[in-house]
Each structure stands twice: as structure tokens, then as C-alpha cells.
VEXVEX-919038 format. One record per residue (C-alpha): residue in three letters; x, y, z. Coordinates in steps of 0.1 Angstrom, whole numbers, padded with zeros to 4 digits, always signed. Example, Ala and Ser with C-alpha at 12.3 -4.5 7.8 and 13.67 -1.06 7.14 Angstrom:
<atoms>
ALA+0123-0045+0078;SER+0137-0011+0071;
</atoms>
This chain:
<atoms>
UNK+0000+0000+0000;UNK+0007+0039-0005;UNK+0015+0063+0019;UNK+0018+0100+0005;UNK+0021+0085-0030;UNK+0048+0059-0018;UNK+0045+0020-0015;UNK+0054+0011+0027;UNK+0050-0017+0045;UNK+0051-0022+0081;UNK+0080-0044+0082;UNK+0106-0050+0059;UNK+0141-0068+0063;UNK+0173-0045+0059;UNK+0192-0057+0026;UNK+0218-0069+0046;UNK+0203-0088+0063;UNK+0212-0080+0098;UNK+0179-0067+0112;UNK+0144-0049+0104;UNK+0126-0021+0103;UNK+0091-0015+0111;UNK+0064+0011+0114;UNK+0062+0020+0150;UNK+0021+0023+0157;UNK+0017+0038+0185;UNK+0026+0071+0172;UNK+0002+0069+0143;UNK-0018+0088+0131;UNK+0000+0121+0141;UNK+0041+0106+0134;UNK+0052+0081+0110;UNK+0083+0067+0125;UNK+0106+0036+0119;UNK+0121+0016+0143;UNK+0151-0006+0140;UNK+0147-0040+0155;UNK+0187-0057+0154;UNK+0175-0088+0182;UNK+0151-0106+0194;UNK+0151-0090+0224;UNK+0138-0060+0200;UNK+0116-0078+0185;UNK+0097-0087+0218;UNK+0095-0053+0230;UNK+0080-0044+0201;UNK+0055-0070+0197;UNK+0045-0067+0234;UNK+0042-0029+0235;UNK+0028-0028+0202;UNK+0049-0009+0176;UNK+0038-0037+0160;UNK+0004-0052+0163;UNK-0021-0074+0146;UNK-0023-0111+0141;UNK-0009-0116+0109;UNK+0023-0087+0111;UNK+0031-0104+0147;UNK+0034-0135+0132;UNK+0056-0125+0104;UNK+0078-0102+0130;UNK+0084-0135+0153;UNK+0097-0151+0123;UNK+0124-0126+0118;UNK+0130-0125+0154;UNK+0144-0162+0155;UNK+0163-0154+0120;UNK+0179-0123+0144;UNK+0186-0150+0167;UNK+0208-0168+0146;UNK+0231-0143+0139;UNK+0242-0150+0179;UNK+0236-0186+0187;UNK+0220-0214+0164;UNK+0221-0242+0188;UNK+0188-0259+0196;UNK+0188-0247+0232;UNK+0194-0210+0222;UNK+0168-0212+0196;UNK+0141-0229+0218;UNK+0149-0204+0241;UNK+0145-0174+0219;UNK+0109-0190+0209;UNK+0094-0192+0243;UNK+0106-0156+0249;UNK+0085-0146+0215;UNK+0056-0168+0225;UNK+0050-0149+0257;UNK+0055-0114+0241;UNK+0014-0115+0232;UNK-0007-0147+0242;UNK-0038-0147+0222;UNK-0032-0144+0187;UNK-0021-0175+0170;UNK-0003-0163+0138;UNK+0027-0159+0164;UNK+0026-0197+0174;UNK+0020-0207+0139;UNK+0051-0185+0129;UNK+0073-0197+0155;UNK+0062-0236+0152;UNK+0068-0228+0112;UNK+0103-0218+0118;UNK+0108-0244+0144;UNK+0103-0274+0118;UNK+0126-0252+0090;UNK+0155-0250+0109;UNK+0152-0284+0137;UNK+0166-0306+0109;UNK+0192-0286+0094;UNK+0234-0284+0104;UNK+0241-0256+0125;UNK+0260-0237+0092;UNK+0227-0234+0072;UNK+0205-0223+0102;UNK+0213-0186+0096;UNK+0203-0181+0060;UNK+0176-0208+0064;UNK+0160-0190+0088;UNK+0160-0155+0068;UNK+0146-0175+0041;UNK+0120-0190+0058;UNK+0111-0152+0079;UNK+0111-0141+0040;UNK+0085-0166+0026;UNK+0061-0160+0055;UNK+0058-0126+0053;UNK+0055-0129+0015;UNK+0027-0154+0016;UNK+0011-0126+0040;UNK+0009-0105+0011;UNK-0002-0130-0017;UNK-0028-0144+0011;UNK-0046-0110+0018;UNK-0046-0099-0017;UNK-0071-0135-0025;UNK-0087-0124+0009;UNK-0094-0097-0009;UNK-0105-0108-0039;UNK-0134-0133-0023;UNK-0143-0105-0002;UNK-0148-0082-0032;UNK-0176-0105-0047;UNK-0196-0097-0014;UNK-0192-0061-0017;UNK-0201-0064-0054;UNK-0234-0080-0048;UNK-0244-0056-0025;UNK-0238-0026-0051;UNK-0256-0052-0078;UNK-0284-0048-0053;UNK-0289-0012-0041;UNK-0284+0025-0049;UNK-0257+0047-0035;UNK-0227+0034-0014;UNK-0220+0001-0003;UNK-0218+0003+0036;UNK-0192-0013+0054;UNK-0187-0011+0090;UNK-0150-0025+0106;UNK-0139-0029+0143;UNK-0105-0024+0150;UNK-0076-0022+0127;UNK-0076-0058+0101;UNK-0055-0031+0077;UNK-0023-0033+0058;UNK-0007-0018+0091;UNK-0019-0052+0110;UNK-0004-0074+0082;UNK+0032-0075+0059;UNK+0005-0056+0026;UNK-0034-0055+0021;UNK-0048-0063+0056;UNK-0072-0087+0059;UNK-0105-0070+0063;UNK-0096-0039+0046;UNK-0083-0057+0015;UNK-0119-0065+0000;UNK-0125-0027+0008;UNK-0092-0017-0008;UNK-0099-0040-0043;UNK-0135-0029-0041;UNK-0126+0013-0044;UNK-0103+0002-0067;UNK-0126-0017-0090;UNK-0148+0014-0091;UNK-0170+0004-0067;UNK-0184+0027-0045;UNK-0180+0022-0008;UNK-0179+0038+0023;UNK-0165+0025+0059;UNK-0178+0034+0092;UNK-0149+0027+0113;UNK-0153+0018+0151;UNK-0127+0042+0169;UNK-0119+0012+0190;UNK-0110+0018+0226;UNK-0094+0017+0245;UNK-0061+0016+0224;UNK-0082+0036+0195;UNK-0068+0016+0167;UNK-0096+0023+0145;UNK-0095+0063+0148;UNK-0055+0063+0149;UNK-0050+0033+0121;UNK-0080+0020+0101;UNK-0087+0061+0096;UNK-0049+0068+0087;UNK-0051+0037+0064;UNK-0084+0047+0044;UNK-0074+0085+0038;UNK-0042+0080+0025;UNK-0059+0052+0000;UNK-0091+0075-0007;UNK-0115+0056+0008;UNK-0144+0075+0018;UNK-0150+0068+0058;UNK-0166+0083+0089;UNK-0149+0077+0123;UNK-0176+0070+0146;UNK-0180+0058+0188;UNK-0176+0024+0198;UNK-0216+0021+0207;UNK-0228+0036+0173;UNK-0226+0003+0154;UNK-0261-0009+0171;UNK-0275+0027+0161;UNK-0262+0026+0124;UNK-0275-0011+0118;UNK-0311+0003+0132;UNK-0313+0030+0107;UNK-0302+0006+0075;UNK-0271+0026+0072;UNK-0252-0007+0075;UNK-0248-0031+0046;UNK-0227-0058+0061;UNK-0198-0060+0089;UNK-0162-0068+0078;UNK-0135-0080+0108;UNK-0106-0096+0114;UNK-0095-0119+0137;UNK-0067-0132+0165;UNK-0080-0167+0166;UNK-0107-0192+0154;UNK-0116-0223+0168;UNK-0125-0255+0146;UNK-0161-0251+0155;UNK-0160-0211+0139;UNK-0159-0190+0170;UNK-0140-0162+0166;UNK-0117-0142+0189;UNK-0111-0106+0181;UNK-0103-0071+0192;UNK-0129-0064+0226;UNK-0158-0054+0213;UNK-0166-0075+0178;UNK-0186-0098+0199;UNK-0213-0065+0205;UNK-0211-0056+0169;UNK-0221-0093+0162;UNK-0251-0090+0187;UNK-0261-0058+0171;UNK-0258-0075+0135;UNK-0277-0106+0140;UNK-0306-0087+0157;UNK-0308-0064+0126;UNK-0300-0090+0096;UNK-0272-0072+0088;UNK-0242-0097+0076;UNK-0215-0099+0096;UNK-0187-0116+0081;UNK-0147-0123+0097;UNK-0115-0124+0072;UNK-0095-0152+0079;UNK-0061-0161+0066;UNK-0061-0198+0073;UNK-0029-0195+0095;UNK-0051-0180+0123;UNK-0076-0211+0120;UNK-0068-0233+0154;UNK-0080-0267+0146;UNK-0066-0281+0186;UNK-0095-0255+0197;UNK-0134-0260+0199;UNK-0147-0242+0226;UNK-0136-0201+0219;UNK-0149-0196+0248;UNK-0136-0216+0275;UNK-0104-0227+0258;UNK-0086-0192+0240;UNK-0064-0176+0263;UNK-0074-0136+0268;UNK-0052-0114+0269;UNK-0054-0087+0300;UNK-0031-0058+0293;UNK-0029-0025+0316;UNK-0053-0009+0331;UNK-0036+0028+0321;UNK-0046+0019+0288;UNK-0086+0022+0301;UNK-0082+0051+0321;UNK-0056+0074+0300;UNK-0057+0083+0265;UNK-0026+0095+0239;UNK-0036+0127+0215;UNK-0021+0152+0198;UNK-0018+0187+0220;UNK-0021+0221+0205;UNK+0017+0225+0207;UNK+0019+0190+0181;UNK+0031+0171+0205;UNK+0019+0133+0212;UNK+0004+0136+0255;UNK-0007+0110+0275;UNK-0042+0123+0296;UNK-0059+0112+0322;UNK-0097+0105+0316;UNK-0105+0091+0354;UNK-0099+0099+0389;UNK-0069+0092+0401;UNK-0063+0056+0412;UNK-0093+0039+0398;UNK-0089+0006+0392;UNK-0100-0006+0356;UNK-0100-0040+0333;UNK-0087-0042+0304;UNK-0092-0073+0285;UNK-0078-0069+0253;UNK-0102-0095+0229;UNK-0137-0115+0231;UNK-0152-0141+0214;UNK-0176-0142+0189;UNK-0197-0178+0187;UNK-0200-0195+0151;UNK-0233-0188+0153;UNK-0233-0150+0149;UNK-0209-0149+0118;UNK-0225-0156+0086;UNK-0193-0165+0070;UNK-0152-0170+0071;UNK-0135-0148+0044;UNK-0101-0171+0039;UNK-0075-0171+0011;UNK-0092-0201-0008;UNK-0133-0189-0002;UNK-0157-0182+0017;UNK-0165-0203+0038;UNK-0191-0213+0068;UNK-0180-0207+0100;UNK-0190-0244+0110;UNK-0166-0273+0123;UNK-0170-0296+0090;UNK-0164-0266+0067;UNK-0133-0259+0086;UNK-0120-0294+0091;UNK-0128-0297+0051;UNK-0112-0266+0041;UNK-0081-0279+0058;UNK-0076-0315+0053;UNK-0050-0315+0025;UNK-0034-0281+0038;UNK-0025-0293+0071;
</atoms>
């Protein structure tokens, strides 16, 4: 994708090979900074304070992490090491275990003198099947947004949660990309975007994303989804996701479960992009069985903007010392999605169509 006319990408390996750089979020929208991440000690810190952030980008960062790794030490014990220090930088999204297990079964077999380029390779191909896998996202999505325009005058509606954009993936996203081919094909949509809290990354990201691509949008509350859906303003709900379970349930950013309550009591579709390396097969129960992340509670009860000096200040939006939750996801149940946006289709978000989808990809 494009910003200010110029193709980015959140993360990117230096040519020589020696480290990466990526994007650092959380001064977006008001900074565009890179970050230099030369260990894997970097690489946690920025996975677990979120200069990097979605499933998909996490995953692919992890994998470069243990290709840092090997520039120091390639023996088994150093390596397993360095991939339990990565699992434990962010526990609920699976693209991170996928990457890690991924780079795990590359390198286990191989002689100690072909670890180190191995494992670039290997960090290489999985953030380039991140790109190729959003773009088909994409491209399945965009029949659904077609067949809405087929169907009705004006805009096609689209409402998001979070931040499924290019920024929370190596290019496309995974909810925005059907919404990204869709402008692109003429198409006209527009994207009420959820601002998010409590870490906003719909007002700061998702908004940042869709302006520099032109993509007509309206930042609006958390609690205005239910209100929009009412009033037929809504044509369908497009989402991303941390983790899904065999049986479809779906673990995203706090607050998609609402939205998904909101869209079923008002027919509105509501429908979850899914690159198939966040599918969990070992999981059937969302509920009782995905681990939730709980990260600070400052991040409920203070908020980041710009001041009218331009510079990025922390604020404090309660009294003093109150104590606050913070869970960062929720879960979704199969039965409130009306379908799985994944690389090779669309598919139900039922156990059978899952375990089907996957049987020779495994």
C-alpha cells in the first residue's frame, strides 16, 4: 500500500540482512516513525508494547526474530529459548505460534551452518505469503461487496472494528483488502470505522489507512454500530480476527462480539476475514479454551492525542487511582458470523467446513 504516493510496508528486512525495520504504531496517526529491531530482544518489545500489532504482522515479525537470533547462537537450546521468549510477548493471537512452530520445523533438521540463511529465508517466505494471502482475501471479499452494489443505490456500507488493515499485516490487511480492491474496481464504498477503545486503533490506524488510499470513511463511537444497523445505514460488517476455533468461534479485538449482537438482531451480515494460518484446529470451545489477553489498566483510564503544541500527550480520563479492566479480545460464537473470508473462499463458519477446508493443507 501507499502512503503519501509511496508504497510502505510495516516491516521489511534491511538488505543486509542483519535486522528490520518496522512502522512504529503507536505514534500513528500524528508521526510516521521507523524503528530498528537488530535482536530478538527488540523484537519482543515491540511486539509486546505494540509498535507492531495485529495477528498476521506479529506473526511474520516473530519469524524474523528467530532469523535475528541466529546471527548470535543457532544451537537448539538457544533457539528454543528465543521461541518461548516470543511466544509470551502477546498470548492470544495464533499467527505468532503458527510463525514460530513454522520456523521451528525449517531450521530443527538442518546443520548448524545453514540455520542462519535458512532462517532468513523461511522469515522471508512467510511474510511474503502474507501479502499473496490477503490480496485473495481480498479478492473473495470483493464479490460480497459487489453483490451488494448489484443490489442497491448509493454506497456500499461497510462497517469495521479495530484495525484488520495493511498496518496489522506485511500488505493489504485482511478485512480492509476486500474494501481496498472494491474502491479500486470502481465500486463505490464507504467504511464506518469503530474508533476502537481503549487503544483507538480504528480512529488512529483503520482512519490513517483509508485516507491515504481515498477511501471515503466516517470515524464513529464504539456504541454507534447498534444505532447505524437500526437506521439501515449498514450493509454488512467486515472483521478480522486473532483466533478461530474448529467449531467457527471467533476471537477478536474487545468489542466485535457486540457488533455481532447488534448484526444478527438487525439481519445485517457480519462476516470475519481469515487467513487460514489464524484457524486453530486443537480448539473447539472459543470460549472456554482461547487464552485472553489482560493488558494494563492505564490503557482504560488514560488516553494518547495530539496537543495544541503538536506534540503526542498521555491524559488522564478518570480519577486518580481507579482501578479498571482491560481485556484486550472476546469471542464471537459461530453462530453469529455468517461466514469465514479465507484465502481459498468463503466459507461457513462451522466445524465440518473448517476441518474440510483444511484437510489437505494441514
Amino acid at each position: 500500500m501507499n502512503v503519501h504516493d509511496q508504497a510502505m510496508r510495516p516491516l521489511r528486512a534491511e538488505a543486509g540482512r542483519d535486522a528490520v525495520v518496522v512502522i512504529d504504531q503507536r505514534l500513528l496517526p500524528h508521526r510516521l516513525q521507523l524503528q530498528r529491531l537488530a535482536s530478538p530482544q527488540a523484537v519482543f518489545t515491540a511486539i509486546r508494547d505494540m509498535w507492531v500489532r495485529g495477528a498476521p504482522l506479529i506473526g511474520a515479525t516473530a519469524a524474523y526474530g528467530m532469523a535475528l537470533q541466529c546471527h548470535v547462537d543457532v544451537s537448539d537450546g538457544a533457539l528454543a529459548e528465543t521461541a518461548a521468549l516470543l511466544r509470551s510477548s502477546r498470548p492470544t493471537a495464533v499467527n505468532l505460534m503458527w510463525a514460530l512452530d513454522r520456523m521451528a520445523r525449517v531450521l530443527a533438521p538442518l546443520p548448524a551452518e545453514q540455520r542462519l540463511q535458512a532462517a532468513w529465508d523461511a522469515a522471508d517466505a512467510i511474510a511474503e505469503e502474507d501479502v499473496q494471502v490477503n490480496a485473495r482475501i481480498g479478492q473473495h471479499g470483493l464479490v460480497l461487496l459487489q453483490a451488494v452494489a448489484a443490489r442497491k443505490p448509493g454506497p456500499v456500507q461497510v462497517l469495521t472494528h479495530c484495525n484488520a488493515g495493511w498496518l496489522a499485516t506485511v500488505d493489504w490487511g485482511t478485512a480492509t483488502s476486500p474494501i481496498y480492491q472494491a474502491h479500486a474496481a470502481g465500486i463505490d464504498v464507504h467504511v464506518w470505522v469503530d474508533e476502537t477503545r481503549p487503544r483507538n486503533q480504528g480512529a488512529s490506524l483503520t482512519v490513517w489507512e483509508l485516507a491515504q488510499a481515498g477511501v471515503p470513511h466516517t470515524l464513529v463511537a464504539d456504541n454507534a454500530g447498534g444505532h447505524l444497523m437500526q437506521r439501515g445505514l449498514v450493509d454488512l460488517c467486515l472483521v478480522g480476527c486473532d483466533r478461530v476455533t474448529a467449531r467457527g468461534d471467533v476471537c477478536n479485538k474487545i468489542g466485535t462480539y457486540l457488533k455481532a449482537l447488534a448484526a444478527h438482531d438487525n439481519g445485517v451480515p457480519f462476516y470475519v476475514a481469515m487467513p487460514t494460518s489464524t484457524l486453530d484446529l486443537a480448539l473447539t470451545d472459543g470460549l472456554a479454551q482461547i487464552p485472553i489477553e489482560e493488558r494494563s489498566a492505564r490503557e482504560v483510564t488514560h488516553l494518547h492525542g495530539l496537543a495544541a503544541d503538536g506534540e503526542v500527550v498521555e491524559v488522564c480520563l478518570a480519577p486518580q487511582g481507579t482501578a479498571a479492566a482491560n481485556p484486550a479480545f472476546d469471542v464471537t460464537p459461530a453462530r453469529l458470523i455468517s461466514g469465514l473470508i479465507t484465502e481459498h473462499g468463503v466459507v461457513p463458519a462451522q466445524e465440518a467446513a473448517l476441518r474440510e477446508l483444511m484437510k489437505d493443507r494441514v
